[in-house]
N, C-alpha and C positions, 0 to 999 in steps of 0.2 A: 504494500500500500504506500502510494504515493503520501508525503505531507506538505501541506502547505504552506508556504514560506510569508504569504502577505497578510493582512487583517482580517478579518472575517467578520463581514455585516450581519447583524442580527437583523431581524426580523422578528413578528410576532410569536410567540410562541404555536404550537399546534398539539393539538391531543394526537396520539399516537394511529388512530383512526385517519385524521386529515394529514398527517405523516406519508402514511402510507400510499393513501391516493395521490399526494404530490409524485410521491416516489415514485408509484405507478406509471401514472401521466408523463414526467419528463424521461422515463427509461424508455416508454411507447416510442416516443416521437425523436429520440437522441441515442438508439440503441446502435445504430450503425458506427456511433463516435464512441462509445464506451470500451471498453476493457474487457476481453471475453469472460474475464472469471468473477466480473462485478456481483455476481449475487453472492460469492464467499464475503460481500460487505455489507450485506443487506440490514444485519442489528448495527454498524455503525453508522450508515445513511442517515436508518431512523431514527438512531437517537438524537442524531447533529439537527435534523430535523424538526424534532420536538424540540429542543431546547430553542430556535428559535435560527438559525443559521438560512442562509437562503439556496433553492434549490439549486441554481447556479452553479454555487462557492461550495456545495456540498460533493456534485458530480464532477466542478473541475480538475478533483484529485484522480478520479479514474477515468480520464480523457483516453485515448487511444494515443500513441506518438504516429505524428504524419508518415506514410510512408516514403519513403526516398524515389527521386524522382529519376525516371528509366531514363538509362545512359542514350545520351545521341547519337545515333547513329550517322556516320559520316559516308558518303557517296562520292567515289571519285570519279 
């Protein structure tokens, strides 16, 4: 697990319930950027979650690294 180096904005609190659905929701729509083994983090999501951290700054520790970009190939 990645850790974060910058500050980290809170946000409202949430019950562990509206946690969850956050969780849900931004994995749905953001799962191609994630980290293949992201559910081995799923009780640390949600806890960052509850405590009030934003969905954001909670996923951007397990981003994917961009792949490297295919060598150019040269034509003589």
């Amino acid at each position: 697990m990645k850790k974060a180096a910058t500050a980290v904005c809170a946000t409202k609190t949430l019950s562990e319930g509206q946690a969850a659905e956050a969780m849900w929701v931004y994995y749905k729509q953001h799962k191609a950027e994630l980290m293949t083994d992201i559910k081995e983090y799923r009780d640390y999501i949600l806890a960052e979650l509850v405590k009030g951290v934003s969905t954001e700054n909670v996923f951007a520790q397990f981003a994917r690294a961009p792949e490297p970009a295919a060598p150019v190939r040269r034509i003589r």
